[in-house]
Short mmCIF file of the C-alpha atoms (twelve columns), coordinates in Angstrom:
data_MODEL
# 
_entry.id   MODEL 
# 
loop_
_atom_site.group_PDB 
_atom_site.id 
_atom_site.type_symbol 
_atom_site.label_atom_id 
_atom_site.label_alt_id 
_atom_site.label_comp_id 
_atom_site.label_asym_id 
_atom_site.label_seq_id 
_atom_site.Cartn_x 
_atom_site.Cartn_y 
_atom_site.Cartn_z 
_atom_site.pdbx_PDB_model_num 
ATOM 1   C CA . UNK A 1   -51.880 -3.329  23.137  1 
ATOM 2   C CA . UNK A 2   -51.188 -6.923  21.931  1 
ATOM 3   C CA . UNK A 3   -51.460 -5.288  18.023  1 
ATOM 4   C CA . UNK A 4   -48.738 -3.006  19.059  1 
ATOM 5   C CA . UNK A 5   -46.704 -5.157  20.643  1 
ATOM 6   C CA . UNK A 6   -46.571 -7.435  18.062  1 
ATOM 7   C CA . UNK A 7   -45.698 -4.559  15.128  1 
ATOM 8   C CA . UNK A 8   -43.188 -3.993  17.930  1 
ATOM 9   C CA . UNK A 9   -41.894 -7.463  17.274  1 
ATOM 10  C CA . UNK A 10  -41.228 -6.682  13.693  1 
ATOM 11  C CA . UNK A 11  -39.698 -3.191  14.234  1 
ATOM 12  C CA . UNK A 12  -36.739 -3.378  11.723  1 
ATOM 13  C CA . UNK A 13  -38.671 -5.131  8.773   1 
ATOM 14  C CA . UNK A 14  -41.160 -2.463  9.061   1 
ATOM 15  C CA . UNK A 15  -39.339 -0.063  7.072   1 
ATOM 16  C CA . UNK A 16  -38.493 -2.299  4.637   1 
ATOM 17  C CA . UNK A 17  -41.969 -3.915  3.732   1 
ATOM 18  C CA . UNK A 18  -43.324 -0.487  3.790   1 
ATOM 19  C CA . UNK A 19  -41.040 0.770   1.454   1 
ATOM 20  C CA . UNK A 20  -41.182 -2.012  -0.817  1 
ATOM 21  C CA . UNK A 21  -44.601 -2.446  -1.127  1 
ATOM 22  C CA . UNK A 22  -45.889 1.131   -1.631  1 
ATOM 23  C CA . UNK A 23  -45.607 3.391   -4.032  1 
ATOM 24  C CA . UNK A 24  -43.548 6.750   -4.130  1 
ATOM 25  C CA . UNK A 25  -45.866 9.372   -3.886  1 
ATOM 26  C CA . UNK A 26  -47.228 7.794   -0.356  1 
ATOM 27  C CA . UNK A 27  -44.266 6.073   0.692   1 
ATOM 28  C CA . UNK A 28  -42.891 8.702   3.453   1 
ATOM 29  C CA . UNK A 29  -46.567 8.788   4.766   1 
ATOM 30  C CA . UNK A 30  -46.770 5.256   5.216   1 
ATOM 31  C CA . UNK A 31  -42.904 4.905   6.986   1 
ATOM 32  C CA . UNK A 32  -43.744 7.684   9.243   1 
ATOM 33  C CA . UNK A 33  -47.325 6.003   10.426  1 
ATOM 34  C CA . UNK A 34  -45.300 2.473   10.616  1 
ATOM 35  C CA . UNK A 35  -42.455 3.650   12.474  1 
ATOM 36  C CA . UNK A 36  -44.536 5.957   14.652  1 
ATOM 37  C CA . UNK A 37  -46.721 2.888   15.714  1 
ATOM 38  C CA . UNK A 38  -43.391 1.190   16.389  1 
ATOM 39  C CA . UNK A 39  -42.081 3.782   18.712  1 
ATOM 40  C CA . UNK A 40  -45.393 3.420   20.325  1 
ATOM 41  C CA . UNK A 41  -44.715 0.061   21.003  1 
ATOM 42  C CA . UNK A 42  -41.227 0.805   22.021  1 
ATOM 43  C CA . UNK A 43  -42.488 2.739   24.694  1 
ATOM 44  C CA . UNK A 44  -45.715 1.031   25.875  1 
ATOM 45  C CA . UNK A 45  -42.996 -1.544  26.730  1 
ATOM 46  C CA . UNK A 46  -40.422 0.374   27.938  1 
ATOM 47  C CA . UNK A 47  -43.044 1.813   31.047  1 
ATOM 48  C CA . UNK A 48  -44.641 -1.738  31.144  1 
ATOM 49  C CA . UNK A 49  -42.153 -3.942  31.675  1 
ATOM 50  C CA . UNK A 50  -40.998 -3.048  35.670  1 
ATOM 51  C CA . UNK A 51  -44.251 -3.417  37.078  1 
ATOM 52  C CA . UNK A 52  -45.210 -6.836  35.281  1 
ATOM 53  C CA . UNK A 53  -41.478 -7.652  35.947  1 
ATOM 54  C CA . UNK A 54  -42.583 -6.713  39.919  1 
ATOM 55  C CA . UNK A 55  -45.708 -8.777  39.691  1 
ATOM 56  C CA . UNK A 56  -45.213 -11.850 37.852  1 
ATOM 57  C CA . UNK A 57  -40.854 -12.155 37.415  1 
ATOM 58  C CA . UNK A 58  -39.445 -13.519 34.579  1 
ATOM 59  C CA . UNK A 59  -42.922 -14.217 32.707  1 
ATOM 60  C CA . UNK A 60  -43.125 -10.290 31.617  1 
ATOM 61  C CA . UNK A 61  -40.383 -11.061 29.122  1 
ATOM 62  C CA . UNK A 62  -42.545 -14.268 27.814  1 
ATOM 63  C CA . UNK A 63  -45.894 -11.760 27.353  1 
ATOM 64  C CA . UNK A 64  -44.359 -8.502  26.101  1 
ATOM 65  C CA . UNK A 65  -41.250 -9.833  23.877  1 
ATOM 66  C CA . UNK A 66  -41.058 -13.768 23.043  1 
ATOM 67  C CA . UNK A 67  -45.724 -14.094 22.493  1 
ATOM 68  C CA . UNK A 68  -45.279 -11.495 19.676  1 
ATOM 69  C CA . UNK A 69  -42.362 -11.694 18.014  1 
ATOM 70  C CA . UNK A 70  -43.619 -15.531 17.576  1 
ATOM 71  C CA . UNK A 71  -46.864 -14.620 16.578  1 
ATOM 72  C CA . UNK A 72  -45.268 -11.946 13.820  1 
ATOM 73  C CA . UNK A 73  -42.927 -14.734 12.715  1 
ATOM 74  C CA . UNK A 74  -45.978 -16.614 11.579  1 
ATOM 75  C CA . UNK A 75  -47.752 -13.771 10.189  1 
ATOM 76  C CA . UNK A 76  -44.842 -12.893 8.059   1 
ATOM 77  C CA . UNK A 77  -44.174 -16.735 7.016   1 
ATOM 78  C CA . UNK A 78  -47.767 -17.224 6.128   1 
ATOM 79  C CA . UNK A 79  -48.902 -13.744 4.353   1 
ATOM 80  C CA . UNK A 80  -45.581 -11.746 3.215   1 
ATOM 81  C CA . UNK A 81  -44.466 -13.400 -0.608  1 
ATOM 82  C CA . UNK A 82  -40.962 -13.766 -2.031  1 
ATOM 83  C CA . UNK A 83  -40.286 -10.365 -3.413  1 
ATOM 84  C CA . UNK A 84  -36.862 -11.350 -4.547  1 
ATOM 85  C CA . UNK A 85  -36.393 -10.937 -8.247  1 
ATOM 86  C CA . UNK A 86  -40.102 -9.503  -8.870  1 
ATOM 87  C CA . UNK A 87  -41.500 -6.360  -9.875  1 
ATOM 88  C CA . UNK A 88  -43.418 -4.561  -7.636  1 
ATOM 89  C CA . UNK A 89  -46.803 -4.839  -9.657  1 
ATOM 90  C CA . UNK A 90  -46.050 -8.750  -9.644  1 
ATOM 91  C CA . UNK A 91  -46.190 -8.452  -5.468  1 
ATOM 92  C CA . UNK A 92  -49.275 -6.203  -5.188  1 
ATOM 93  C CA . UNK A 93  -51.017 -8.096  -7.646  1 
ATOM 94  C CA . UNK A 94  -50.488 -11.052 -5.684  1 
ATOM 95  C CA . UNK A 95  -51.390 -9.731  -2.186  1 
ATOM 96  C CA . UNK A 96  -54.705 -8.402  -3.730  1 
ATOM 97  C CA . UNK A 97  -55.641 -11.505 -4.617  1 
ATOM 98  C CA . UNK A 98  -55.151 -11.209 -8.364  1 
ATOM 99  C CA . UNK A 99  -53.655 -14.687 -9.608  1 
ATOM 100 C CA . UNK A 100 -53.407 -13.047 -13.136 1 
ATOM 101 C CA . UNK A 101 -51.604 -9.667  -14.324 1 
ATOM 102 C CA . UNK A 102 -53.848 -7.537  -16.470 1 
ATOM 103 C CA . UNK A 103 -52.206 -6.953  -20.183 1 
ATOM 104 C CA . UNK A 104 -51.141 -3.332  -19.455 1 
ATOM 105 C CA . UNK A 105 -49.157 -4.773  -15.837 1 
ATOM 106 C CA . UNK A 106 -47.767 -7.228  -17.953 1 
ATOM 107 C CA . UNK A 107 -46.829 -4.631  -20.519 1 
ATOM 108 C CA . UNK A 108 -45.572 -2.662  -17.857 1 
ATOM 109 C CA . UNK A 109 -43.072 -4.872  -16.312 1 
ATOM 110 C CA . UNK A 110 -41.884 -5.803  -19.887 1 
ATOM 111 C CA . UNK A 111 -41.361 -2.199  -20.874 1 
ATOM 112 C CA . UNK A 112 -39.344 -2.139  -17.473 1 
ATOM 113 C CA . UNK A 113 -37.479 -4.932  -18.146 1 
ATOM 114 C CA . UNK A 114 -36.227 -3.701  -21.561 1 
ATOM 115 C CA . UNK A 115 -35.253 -0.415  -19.954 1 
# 
């Protein structure tokens, strides 16, 4: 429950990082399992909230809303890169671990570039 809430906490930038980051052919694949797991959330929290609100007051908010959205804060500070001005094969290369492009990604982004 705590991994959805805290995709919960990033609902909006889901669709964006998903898009971004994948390629075309699985692209609406990947937005429809991101945004279905944020729904999820959505209503895990939705039917959660009144009784915890019942039992403990004003602390529900602190667990199901302000916990994770913090916690994805971090996440995405520490592990999402500056995509601005990159090419997609840049970004993947990076998040793979790869601190060198190949010569055919470099090609790639050149030929791109030129385009």
């Amino acid at each position: 429950m705590v991994l959805h809430m805290g995709l919960f906490g990033i609902g909006p930038i889901v669709s964006f990082i998903s898009s971004e980051l994948v390629s075309q052919r699985h692209r609406s694949l990947i937005q429809s399992v991101c945004l279905g797991i944020n729904f999820s959330a959505v209503i895990i929290s939705t039917f959660t909230i009144l009784p915890l609100f019942s039992a403990i007051k004003a602390y529900a908010f602190l667990i199901l809303y302000v916990l994770p959205c913090s916690f994805s804060i971090l996440i995405l500070f520490a592990k999402l890169p500056e995509t601005k001005g990159r090419e997609i094969h840049e970004i993947v290369a990076q998040l793979r671990g790869k601190k060198h492009l190949s010569k055919f990604d470099r090609l790639i982004i050149k030929l791109k570039a030129d385009e």
